[in-house]
C-alpha positions as CSV (number, residue, x, y, z in Angstrom):
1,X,0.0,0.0,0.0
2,X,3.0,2.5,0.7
3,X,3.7,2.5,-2.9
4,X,0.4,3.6,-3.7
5,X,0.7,7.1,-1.7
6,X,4.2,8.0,-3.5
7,X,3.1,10.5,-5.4
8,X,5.5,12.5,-7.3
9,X,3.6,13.9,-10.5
10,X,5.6,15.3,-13.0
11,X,3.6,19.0,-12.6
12,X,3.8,18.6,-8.8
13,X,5.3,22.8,-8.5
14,X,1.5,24.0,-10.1
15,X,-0.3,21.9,-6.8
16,X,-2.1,23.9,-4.5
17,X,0.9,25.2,-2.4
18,X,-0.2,24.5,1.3
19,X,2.4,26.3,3.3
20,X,2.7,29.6,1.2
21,X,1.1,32.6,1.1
22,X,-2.0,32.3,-1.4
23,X,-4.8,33.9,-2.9
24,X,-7.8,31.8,-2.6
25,X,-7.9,29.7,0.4
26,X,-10.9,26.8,0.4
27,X,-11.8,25.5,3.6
28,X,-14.4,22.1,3.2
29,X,-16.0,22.0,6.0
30,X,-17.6,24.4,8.4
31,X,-20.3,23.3,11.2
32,X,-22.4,25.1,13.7
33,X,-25.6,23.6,15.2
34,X,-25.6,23.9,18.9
35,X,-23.6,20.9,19.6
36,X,-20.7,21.4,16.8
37,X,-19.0,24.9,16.6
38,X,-15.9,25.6,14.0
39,X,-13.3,27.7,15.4
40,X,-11.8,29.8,12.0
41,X,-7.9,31.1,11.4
42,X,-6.6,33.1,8.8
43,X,-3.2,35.0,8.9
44,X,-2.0,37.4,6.7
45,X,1.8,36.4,5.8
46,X,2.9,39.6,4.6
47,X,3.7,43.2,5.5
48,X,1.0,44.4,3.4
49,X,-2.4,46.1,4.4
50,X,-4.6,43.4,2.7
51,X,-8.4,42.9,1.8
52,X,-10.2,39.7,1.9
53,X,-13.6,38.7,0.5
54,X,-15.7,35.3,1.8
55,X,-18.5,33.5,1.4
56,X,-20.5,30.8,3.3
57,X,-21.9,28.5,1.0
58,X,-24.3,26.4,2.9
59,X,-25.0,22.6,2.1
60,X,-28.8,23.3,2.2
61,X,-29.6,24.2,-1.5
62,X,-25.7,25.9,-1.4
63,X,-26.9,28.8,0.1
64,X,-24.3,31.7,-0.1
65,X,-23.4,34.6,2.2
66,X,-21.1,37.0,1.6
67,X,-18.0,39.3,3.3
68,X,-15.5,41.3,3.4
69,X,-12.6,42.2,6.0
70,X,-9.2,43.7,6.1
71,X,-5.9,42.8,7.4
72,X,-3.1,44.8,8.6
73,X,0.4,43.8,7.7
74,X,1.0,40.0,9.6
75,X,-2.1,40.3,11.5
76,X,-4.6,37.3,12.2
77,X,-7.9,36.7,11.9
78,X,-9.8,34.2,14.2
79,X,-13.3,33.2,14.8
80,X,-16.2,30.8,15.6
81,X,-18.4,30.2,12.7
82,X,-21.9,30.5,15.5
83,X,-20.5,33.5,16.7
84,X,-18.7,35.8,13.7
85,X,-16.2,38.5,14.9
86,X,-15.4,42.2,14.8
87,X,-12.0,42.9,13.0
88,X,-11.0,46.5,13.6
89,X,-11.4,49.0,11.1
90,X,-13.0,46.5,9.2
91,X,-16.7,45.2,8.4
92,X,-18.2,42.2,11.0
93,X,-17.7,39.0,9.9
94,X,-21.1,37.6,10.4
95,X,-22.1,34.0,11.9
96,X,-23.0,30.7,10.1
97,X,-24.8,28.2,11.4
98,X,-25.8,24.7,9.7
99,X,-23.0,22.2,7.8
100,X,-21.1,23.6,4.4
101,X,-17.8,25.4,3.4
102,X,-16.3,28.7,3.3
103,X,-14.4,30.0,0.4
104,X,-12.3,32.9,0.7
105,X,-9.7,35.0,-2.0
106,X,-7.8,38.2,-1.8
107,X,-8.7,41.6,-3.6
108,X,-5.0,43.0,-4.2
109,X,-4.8,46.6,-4.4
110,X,-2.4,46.1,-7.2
111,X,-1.4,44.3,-9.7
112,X,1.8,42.7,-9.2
113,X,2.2,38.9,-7.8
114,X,3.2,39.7,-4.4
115,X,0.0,41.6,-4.0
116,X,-2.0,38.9,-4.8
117,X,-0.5,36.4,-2.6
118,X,-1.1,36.8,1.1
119,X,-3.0,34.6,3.3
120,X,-3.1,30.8,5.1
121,X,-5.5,29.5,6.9
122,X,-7.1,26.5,9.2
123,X,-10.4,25.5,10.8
124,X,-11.1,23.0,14.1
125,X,-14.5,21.7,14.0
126,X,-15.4,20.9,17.5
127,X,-17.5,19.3,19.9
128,X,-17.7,19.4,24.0
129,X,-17.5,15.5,23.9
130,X,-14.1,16.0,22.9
131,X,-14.5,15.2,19.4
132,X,-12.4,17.3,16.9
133,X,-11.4,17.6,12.7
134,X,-8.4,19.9,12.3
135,X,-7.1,20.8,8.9
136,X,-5.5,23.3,6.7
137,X,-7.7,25.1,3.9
138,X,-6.6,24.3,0.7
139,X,-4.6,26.8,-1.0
140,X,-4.2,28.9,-4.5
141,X,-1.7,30.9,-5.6
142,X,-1.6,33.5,-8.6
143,X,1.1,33.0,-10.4
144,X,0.8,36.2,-13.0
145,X,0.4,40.0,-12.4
146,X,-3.1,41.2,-13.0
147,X,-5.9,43.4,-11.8
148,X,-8.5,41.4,-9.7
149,X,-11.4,40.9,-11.1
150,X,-12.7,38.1,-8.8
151,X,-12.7,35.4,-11.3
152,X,-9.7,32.8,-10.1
153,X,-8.9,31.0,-12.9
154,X,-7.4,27.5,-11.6
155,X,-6.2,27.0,-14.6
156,X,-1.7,26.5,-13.8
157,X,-1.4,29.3,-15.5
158,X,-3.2,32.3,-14.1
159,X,-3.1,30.9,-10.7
160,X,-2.0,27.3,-9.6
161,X,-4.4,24.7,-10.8
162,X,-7.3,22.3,-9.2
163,X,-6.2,18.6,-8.7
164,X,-7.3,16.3,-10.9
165,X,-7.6,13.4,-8.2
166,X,-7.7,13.5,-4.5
167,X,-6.0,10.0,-2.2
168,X,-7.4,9.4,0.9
169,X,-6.4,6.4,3.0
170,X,-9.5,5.6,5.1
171,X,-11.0,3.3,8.0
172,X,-13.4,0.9,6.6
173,X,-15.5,0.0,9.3
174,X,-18.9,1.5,9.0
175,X,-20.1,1.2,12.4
176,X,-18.1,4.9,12.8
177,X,-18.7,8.1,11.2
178,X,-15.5,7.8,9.1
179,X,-16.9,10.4,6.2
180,X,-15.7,12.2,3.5
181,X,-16.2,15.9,2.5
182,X,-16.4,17.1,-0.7
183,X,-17.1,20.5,-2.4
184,X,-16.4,21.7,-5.6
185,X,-13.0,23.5,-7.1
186,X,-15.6,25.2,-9.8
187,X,-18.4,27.7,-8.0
188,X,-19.8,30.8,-9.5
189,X,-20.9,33.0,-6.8
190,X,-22.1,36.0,-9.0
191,X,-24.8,34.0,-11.2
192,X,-25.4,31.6,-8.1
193,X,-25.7,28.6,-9.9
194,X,-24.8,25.3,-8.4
195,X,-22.9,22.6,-10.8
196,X,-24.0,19.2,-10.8
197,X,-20.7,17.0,-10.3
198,X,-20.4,13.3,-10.6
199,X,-17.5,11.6,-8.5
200,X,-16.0,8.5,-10.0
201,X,-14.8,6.9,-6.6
202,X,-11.9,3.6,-6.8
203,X,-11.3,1.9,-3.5
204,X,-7.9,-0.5,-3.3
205,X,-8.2,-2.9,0.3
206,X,-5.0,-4.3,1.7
207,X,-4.8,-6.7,-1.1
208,X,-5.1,-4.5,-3.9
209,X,-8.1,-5.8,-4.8
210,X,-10.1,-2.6,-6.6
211,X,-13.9,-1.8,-6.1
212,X,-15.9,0.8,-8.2
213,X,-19.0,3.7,-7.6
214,X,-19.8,7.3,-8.5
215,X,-21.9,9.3,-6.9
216,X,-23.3,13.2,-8.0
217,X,-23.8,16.3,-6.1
218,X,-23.6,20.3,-6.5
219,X,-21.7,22.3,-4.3
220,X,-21.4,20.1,-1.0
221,X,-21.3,16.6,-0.1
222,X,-20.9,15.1,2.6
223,X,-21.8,10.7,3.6
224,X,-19.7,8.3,4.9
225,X,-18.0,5.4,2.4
226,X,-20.3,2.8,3.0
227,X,-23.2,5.3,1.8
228,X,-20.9,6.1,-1.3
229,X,-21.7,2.2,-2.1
230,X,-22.5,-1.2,0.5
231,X,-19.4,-2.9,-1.1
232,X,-17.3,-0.1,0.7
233,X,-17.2,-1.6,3.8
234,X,-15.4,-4.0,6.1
235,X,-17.0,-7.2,5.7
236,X,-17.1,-6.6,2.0
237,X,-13.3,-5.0,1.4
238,X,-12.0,-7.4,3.9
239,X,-9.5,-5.1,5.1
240,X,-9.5,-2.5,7.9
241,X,-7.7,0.4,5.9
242,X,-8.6,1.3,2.2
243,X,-6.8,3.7,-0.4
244,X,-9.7,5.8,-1.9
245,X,-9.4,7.7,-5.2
246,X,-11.8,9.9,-6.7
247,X,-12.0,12.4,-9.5
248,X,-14.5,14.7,-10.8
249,X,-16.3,14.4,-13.9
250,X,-18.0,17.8,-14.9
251,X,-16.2,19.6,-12.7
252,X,-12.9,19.4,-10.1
253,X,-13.3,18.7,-6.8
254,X,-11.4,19.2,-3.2
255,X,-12.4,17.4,-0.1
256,X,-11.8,16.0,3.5
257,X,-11.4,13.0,5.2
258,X,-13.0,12.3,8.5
259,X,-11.5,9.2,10.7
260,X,-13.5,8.0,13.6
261,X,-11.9,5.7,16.6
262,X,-13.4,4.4,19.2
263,X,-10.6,5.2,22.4
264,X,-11.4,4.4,26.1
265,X,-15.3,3.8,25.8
266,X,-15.7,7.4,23.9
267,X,-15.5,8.6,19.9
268,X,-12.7,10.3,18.8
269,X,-12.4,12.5,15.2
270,X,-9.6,13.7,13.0
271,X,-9.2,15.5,10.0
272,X,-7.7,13.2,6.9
273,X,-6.1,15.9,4.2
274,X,-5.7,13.2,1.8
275,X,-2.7,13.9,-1.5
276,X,-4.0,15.6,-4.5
277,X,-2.5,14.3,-7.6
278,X,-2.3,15.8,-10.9
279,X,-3.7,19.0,-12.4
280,X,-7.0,20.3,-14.1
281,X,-8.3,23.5,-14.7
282,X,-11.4,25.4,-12.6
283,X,-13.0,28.8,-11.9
284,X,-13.6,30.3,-9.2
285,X,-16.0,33.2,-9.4
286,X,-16.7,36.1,-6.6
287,X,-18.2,39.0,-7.4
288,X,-15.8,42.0,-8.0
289,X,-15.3,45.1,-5.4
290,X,-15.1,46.5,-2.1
291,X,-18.1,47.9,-0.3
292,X,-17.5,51.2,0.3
């Protein structure tokens, strides 16, 4: 199975760079309901004043809601998604409540590169019975100078490109909430029309043995792998761990991982990141400006 997660594509420098400052950071999964609450981070890397616009997109009927806020030079930004937050000299960031994602891209003040690129971030989805799903957002960065226009092409090119296929090494038993997340790499927020995206899914057990499904959605999707189909499970796979691949058809896609263990009589979560392999091209689109 180690073989299998050795992935060194020959295009790997136009990957979503995770640890550098980006444009358009993606983060899967947000959750606020009472019991769950999301706690939100986002840093500006640079020494630049810098403006930020978001949006909510909710998985009921993708429901959008958007934001703005500025940063100061190296400041951060943190919040719970149930409660939104004041940022000084800045518009609120509002609340969220329900199960979605949060999308959220830079609008440089100039055109150069540098100006573009500025921001990392991370969410925690929590609970008070300890359970917890850490992870980084996914990250884009632009790659030419340009004025923004609040249309990220993810194309390699203009900025660094979608994946074309996401690894995830999962738990198989279906007894636990071991999930996956998915939303999509292409969203137009300005004409607010959800795509319809089928996910062609391969599962490899321990023995190499390789199972097939798809499944469709619009902007966010989230069951666990034995609702994806009843052969992805233990007594079927016959293995405790699976490799899962899945691509995008009609669309690219970026997701999450959720592992559940059972540990001392009580459930325990993590966040799975999974490898993204490969490149294909998406868009992005916010609509353009700064409320004045």
């Amino acid at each position: 199975m180690a073989a299998l997660f050795v992935l060194q594509p020959a295009d790997s420098q136009a990957q979503p760079p995770q640890k550098l400052p980006s444009a358009l950071l993606v983060f899967p999964l947000l959750r606020a309901d009472g019991i769950y609450d999301t706690r939100i981070d986002i840093l500006n890397l640079t020494g630049l004043n810098v403006e930020v616009q978001c949006f909510y997109i909710r998985s009921e009927a993708c429901f959008e809601v958007g934001f703005f806020f500025e940063l100061t030079p190296h400041q951060p930004v943190s919040w719970l998604a149930s409660q939104g937050a004041f940022v000084p000299f800045s518009a609120a960031i509002p609340p969220f409540f329900g199960e979605g994602e949060l999308k959220c891209g830079i609008v440089a003040s100039r055109p150069e590169v540098e100006f573009h690129n500025a921001i990392q971030g991370r969410a925690t989805v929590f609970a008070q019975t300890g359970q917890t799903i850490s992870y980084g957002a996914t990250a884009f960065r632009r790659l030419t100078e340009g004025e923004p226009t609040g249309i990220f092409n993810l194309n390699g090119s203009t900025y660094t490109a979608c994946p074309n296929r996401l690894h995830f090494q999962v738990l198989t038993d279906e007894t636990l909430p071991n999930d996956l997340v998915l939303v999509t790499c292409d969203e137009d927020l300005i004409t607010q029309t959800p795509k319809n995206i089928t996910v062609q899914f391969q599962v490899i057990n321990e023995f190499e043995q390789a199972f097939s499904a798809s499944i469709g959605f619009k902007c966010f999707d989230r069951r666990a792998l034995s609702e994806v189909s009843s052969f992805f499970t233990r007594p079927i796979l016959g293995t405790d761990t699976a490799h899962v691949i899945l691509r995008g058809v009609g669309g690219g896609v970026l997701g999450l991982g959720i592992d559940a263990v059972q540990y001392d009589s009580s459930l325990r979560t993590a966040g799975n990141e999974g490898l993204m392999e490969g490149n294909r091209s998406a868009t992005v689109k916010f609509p353009s400006g700064i409320p004045q």
